[in-house]
C-alpha positions as CSV (number, residue, x, y, z in Angstrom):
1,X,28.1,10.5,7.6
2,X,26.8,9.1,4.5
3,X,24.8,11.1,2.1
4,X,21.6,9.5,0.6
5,X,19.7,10.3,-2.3
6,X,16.0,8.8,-2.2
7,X,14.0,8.8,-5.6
8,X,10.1,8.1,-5.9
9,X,9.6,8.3,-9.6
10,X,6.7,6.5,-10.0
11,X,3.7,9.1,-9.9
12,X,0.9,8.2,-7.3
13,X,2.0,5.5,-5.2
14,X,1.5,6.9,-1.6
15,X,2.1,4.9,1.0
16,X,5.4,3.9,-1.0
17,X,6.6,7.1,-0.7
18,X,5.7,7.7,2.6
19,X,7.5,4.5,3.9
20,X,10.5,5.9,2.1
21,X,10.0,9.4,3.9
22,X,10.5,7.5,7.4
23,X,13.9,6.5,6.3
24,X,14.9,9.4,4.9
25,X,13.4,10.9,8.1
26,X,15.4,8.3,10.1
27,X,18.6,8.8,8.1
28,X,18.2,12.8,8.6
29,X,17.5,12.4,12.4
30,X,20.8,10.7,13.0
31,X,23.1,13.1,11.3
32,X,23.3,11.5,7.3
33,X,22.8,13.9,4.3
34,X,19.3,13.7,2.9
35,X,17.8,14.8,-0.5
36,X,14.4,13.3,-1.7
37,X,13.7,13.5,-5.4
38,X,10.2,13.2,-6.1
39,X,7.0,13.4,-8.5
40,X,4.4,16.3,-7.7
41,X,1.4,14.1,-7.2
42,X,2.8,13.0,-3.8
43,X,4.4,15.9,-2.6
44,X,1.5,16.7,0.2
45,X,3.8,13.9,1.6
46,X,6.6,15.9,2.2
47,X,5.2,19.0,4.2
48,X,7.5,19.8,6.7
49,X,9.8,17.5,5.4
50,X,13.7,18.9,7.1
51,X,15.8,17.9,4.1
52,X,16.8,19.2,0.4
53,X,13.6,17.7,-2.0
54,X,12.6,18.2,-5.2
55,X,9.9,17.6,-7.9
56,X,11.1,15.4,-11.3
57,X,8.3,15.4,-13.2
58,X,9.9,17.7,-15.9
59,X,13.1,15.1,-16.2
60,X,11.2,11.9,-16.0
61,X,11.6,10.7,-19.9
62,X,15.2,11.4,-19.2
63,X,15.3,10.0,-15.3
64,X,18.3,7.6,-15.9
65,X,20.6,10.6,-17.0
66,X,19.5,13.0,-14.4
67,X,20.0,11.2,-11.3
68,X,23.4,10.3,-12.6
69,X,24.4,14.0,-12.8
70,X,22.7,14.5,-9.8
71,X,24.6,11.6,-8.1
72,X,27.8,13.2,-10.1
73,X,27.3,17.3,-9.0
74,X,26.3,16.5,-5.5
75,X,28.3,13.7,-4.3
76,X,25.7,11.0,-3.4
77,X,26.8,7.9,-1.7
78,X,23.8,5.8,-1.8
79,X,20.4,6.1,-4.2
80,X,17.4,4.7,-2.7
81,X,15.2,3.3,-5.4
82,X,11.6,3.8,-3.3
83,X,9.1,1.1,-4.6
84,X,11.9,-0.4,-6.5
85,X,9.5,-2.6,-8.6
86,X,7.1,0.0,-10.1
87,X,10.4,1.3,-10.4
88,X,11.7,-0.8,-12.7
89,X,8.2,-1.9,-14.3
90,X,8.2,1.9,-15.6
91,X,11.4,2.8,-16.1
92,X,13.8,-0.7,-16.3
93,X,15.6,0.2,-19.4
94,X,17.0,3.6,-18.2
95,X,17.2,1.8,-14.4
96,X,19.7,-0.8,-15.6
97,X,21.8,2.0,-17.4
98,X,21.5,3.9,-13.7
99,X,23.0,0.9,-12.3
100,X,25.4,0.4,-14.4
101,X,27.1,3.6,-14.9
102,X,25.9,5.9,-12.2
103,X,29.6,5.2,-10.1
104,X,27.4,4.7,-6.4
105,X,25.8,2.4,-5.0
106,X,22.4,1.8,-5.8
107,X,19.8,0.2,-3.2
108,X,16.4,-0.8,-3.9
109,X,13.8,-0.5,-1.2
110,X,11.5,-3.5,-2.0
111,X,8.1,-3.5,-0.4
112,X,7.0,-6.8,-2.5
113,X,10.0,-9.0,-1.8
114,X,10.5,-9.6,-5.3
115,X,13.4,-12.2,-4.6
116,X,10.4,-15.2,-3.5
117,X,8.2,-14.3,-6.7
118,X,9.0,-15.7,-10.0
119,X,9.1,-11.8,-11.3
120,X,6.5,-12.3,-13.6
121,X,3.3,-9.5,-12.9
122,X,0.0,-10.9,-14.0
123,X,-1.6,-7.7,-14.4
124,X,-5.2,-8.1,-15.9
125,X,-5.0,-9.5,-19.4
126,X,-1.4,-9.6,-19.8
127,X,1.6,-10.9,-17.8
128,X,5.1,-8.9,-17.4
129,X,8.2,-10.1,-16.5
130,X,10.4,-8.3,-13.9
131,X,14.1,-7.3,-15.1
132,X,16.2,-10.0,-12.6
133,X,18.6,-6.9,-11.8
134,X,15.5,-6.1,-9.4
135,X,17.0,-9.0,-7.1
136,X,20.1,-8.8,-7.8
137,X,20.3,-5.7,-6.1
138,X,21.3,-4.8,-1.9
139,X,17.5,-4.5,-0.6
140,X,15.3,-3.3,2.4
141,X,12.2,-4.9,2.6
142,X,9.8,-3.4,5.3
143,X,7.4,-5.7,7.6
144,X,5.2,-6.0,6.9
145,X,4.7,-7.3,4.0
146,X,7.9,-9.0,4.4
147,X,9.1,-12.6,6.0
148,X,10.8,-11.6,9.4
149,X,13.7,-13.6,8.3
150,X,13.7,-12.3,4.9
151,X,17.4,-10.7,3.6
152,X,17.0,-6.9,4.4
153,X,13.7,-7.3,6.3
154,X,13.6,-4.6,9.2
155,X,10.9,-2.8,11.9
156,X,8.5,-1.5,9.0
157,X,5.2,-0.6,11.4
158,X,5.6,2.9,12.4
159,X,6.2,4.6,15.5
160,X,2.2,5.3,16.5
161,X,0.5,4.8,19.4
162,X,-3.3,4.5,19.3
163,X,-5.6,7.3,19.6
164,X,-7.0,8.5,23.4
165,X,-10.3,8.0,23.7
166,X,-10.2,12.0,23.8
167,X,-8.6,12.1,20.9
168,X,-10.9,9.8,18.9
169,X,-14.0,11.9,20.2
170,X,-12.7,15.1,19.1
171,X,-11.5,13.5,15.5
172,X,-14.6,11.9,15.1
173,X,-16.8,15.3,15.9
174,X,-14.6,17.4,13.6
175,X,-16.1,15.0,10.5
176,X,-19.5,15.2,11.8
177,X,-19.5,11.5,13.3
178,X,-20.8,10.5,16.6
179,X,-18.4,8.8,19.3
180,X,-20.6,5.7,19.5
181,X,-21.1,5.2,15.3
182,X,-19.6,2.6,13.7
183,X,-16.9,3.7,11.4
184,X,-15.3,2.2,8.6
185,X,-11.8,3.4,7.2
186,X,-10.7,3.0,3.6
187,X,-8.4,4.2,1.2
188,X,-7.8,4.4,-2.3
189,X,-4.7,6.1,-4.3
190,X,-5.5,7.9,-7.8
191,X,-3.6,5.2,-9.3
192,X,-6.6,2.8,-8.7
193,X,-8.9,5.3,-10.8
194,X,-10.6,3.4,-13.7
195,X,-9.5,6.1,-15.8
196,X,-5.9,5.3,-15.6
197,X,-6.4,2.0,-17.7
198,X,-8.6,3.0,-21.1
199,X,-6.7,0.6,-22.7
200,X,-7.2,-2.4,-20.2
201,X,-10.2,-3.9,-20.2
202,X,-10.1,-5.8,-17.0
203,X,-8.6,-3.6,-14.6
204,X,-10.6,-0.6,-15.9
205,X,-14.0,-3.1,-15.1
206,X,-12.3,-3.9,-11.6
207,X,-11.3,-0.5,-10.9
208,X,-14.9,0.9,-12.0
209,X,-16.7,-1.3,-9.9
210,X,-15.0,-1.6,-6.9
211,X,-17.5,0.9,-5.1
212,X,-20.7,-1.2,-5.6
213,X,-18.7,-4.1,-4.5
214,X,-17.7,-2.2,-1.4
215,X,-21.5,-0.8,-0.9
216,X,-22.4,-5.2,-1.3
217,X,-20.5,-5.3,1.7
218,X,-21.7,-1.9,3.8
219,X,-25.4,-3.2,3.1
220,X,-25.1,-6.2,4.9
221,X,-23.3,-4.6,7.8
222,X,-26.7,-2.3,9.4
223,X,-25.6,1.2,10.5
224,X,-22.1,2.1,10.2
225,X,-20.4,5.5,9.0
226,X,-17.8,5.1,5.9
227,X,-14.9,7.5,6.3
228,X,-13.0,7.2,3.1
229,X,-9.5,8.9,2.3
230,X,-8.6,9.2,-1.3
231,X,-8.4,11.8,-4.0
232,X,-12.0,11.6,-5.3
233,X,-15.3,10.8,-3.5
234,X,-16.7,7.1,-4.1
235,X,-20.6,6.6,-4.2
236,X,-21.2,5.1,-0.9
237,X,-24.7,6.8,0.0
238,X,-25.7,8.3,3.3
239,X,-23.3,8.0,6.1
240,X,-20.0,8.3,4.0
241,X,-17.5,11.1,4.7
242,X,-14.8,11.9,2.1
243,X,-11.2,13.3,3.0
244,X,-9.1,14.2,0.1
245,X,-5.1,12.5,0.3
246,X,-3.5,14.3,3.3
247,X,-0.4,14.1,4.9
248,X,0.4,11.2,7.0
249,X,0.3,12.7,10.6
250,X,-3.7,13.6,9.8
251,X,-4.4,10.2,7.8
252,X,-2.9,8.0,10.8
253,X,-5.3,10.1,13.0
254,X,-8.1,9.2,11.0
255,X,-7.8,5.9,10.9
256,X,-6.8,6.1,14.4
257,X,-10.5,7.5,14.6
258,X,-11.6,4.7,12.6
259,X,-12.9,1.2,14.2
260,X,-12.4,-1.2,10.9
261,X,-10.3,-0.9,7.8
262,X,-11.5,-2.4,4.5
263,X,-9.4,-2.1,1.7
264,X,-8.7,-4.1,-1.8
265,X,-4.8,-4.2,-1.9
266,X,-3.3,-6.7,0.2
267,X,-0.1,-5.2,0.0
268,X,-0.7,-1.6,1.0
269,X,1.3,0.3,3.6
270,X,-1.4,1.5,5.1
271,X,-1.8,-1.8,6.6
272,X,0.9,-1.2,8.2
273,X,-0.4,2.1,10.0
274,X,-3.5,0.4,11.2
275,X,-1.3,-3.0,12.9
276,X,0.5,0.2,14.9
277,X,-2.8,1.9,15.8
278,X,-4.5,-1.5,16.6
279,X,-7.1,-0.9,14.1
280,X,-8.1,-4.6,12.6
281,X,-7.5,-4.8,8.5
282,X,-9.7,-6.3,6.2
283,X,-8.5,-6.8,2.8
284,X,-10.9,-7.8,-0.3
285,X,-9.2,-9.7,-2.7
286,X,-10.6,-12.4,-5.7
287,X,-8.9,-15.6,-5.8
288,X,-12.0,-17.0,-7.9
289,X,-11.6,-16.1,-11.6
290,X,-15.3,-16.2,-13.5
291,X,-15.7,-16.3,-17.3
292,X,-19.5,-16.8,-17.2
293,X,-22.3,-16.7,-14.8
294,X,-22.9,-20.6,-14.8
295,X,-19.6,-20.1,-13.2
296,X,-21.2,-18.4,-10.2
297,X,-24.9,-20.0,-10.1
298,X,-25.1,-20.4,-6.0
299,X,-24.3,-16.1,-5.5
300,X,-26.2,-14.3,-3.9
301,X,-28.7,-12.0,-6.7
302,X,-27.1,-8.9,-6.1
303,X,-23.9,-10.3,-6.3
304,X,-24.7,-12.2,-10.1
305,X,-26.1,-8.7,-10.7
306,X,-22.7,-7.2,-9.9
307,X,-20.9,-9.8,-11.9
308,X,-22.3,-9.2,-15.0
309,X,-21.2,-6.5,-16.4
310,X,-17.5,-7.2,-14.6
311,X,-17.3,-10.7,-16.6
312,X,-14.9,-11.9,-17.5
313,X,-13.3,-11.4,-13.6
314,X,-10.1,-11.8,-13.1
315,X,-8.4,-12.9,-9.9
316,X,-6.5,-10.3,-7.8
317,X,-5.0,-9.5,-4.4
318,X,-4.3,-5.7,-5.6
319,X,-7.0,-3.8,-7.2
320,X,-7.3,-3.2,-10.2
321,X,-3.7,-4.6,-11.2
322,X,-4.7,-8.2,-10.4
323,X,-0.6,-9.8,-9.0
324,X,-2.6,-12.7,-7.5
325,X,-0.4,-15.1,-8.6
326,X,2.5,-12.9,-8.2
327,X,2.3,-12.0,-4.7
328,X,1.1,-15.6,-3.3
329,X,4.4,-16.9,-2.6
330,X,5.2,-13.7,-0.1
331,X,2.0,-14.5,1.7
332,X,2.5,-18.1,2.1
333,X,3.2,-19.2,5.7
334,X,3.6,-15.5,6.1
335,X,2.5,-14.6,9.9
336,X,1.5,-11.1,8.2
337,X,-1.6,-13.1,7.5
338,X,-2.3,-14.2,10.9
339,X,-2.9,-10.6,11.7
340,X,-5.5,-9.1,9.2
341,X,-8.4,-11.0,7.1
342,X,-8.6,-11.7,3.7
343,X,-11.8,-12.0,2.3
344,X,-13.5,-12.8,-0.8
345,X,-14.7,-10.4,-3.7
346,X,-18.1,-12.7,-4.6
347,X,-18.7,-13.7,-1.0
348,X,-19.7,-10.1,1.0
349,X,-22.1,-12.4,3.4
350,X,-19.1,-13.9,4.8
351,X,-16.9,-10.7,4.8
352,X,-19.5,-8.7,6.4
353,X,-19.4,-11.5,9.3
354,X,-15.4,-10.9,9.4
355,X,-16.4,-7.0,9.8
356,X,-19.0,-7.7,12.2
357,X,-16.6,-9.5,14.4
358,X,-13.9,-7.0,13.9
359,X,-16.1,-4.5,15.0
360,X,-17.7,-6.3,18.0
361,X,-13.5,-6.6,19.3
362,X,-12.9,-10.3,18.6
363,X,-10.3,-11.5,21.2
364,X,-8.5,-13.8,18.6
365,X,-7.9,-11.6,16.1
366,X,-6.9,-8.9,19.0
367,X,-4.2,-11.5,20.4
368,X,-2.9,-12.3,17.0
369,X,-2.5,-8.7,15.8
370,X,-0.2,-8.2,19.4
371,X,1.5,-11.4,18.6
372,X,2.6,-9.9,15.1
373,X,3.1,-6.9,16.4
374,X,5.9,-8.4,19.3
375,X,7.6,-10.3,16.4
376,X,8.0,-6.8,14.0
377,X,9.7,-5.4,17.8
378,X,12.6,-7.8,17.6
379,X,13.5,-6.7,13.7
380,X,16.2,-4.0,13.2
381,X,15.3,-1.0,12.2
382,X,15.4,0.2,8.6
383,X,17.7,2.9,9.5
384,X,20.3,0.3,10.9
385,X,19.3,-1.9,7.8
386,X,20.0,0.8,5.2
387,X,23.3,1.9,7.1
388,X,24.3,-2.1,6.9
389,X,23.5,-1.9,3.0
390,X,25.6,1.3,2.9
């Protein structure tokens, strides 16, 4: 028996934390010892949780010093480091000391394969660079997002079924949505709030305008219900339903409910969920940056009226971050990509044809999501991965 000690110190990143909570889950199941230190802003994640957890918001300027004494008092064998690079963007100083002195071994579970990036973040206006320890370190690295053959790369889709058609029905009723309406799934995490970055121009313009980018999209779609998950309601006019952050038995049975996902962060776990449910992923990103509108003189009108007050635009594959550049090489040649559609910011005629599609079934994109879905199947799982690293 091994005992492991999982710690989510970063404050809102959910789907992080919940793909940590299946291998503590996992790790619990098969007889290990389990604790799960964690912030209170994602601690709806953990009802019903069966092992030791606890809340570390009060300890977080001192994080470093109190997971060594709790690696110390309570005889730890292995700390998890969930969503090892926010991680280390947040707290790298007091991480490195962790590693360095806390006497146990210290695993990161990396959900951005850091070790094909250059680790340098280009993050709105400014770029960070990674600490190199973040590599250097034994890693588990879900897929997707991961390579198949990457080092630590194991079985991350999780263990779901799609919905009945019962099941859907009933779902779909209890939100006030008919069984034949069109329903779009999205999410957002409060960590994408414009209010988060006052003092960053670009991803507080991104994050602030994201909702009338998505509504340049729902417009040119015809009648379809929005059924959006997040911790505060987005503008989205008639037919929109709002569910605040829930635990992830009831969001996997809303989007289970759902019929297309669209989203803004290519690397969210939640991807994941809908690849296991069958549910097709669309994923907004910008690849086009634009200082000017003679940068953009064939959009669309409402699209340059968009633009204007978001210039300059930034590129980005997570919103409002930005990481275009940084998460480019994990996508390359990445059969992740085969499986979902990326789509353009400026270009919502040609993303509303992807969603059209989507929604209409499109045999292709069915085949290729079971294709992915077959290659996941032959990966170990992260349980035997994190038992390997152990």
């Amino acid at each position: 028996m091994t005992a492991f000690l999982f710690v989510a110190a970063v404050a809102a990143p959910f789907g992080e934390v919940v793909c940590g909570r299946r291998l503590a889950l996992a790790a619990h199941a098969a007889g290990h010892r389990v604790a799960f230190l964690h912030t209170s802003q994602v601690a709806p994640v953990f009802d019903g949780a069966p092992f030791p957890r606890g809340v570390i918001d009060d300890v977080l300027p001192t994080l470093g010093a109190a997971l060594r004494d709790a690696v110390r008092t309570r005889g730890f064998d292995v700390v998890v480091l969930v969503d090892a690079l926010a991680t280390f963007g947040v707290f790298g100083a007091a991480m490195r000391a962790l590693i360095a002195s806390c006497g146990t071994k210290v695993v990161a579970l990396d959900l951005w394969s850091c070790h094909e990036t250059s680790l340098s973040c280009d993050m709105g206006d400014i770029t960070t660079r990674l600490d190199p320890v973040i590599v250097e370190l034994p890693s588990l690295r879900p897929a997707p997002v991961a390579r198949p053959e990457a080092p630590g790369a194991y079985r991350g889709l999780p263990d779901l079924a799609p919905l009945s058609a019962e099941d859907r029905v009933h779902t779909r009723a209890s939100l006030g949505i008919g069984a034949h309406e069109r329903v779009i799934f999205t999410a957002t995490g409060a960590w994408q709030a414009a209010s988060k970055y006052p003092r960053q121009p670009s991803m507080h313009r991104l994050a602030e305008g994201w909702p009338s980018a998505l509504g340049l999209v729902l417009r040119r779609l015809g009648p379809v219900r929005v059924l959006h998950v997040g911790p505060t309601p987005l503008p989205l006019g008639d037919g929109y339903v709002h569910v605040p952050q829930v635990p992830p038995a009831e969001f996997h049975r809303l989007l289970g409910a759902s019929d297309v996902t669209i989203g803004n962060n290519v690397m969210a776990t939640s991807i994941a969920s809908a690849l296991a449910l069958d549910i097709p992923s669309v994923v907004i990103g910008n690849s086009r940056p634009c200082t000017s509108l003679t940068d953009a003189s064939e959009l669309a009108p409402d699209v340059r009226a968009w633009l204007t007050p978001m210039l300059p635009l930034g590129t980005f594959a997570v919103l409002p971050l930005g990481l275009h550049d940084f998460v480019a090489p994990v996508l390359g040649d990445n059969p992740f990509i085969d499986a979902i559609d990326r789509c353009e910011l400026l270009d919502p005629d040609a993303t509303a044809r992807r969603v059209t599609a989507l929604l209409d079934g499109d045999p292709a994109k069915r085949a290729a999501r079971a294709s992915y879905r077959a290659r996941i199947a032959t990966l170990p799982s992260g349980l035997d991965r994190l038992v390997q690293l152990a």
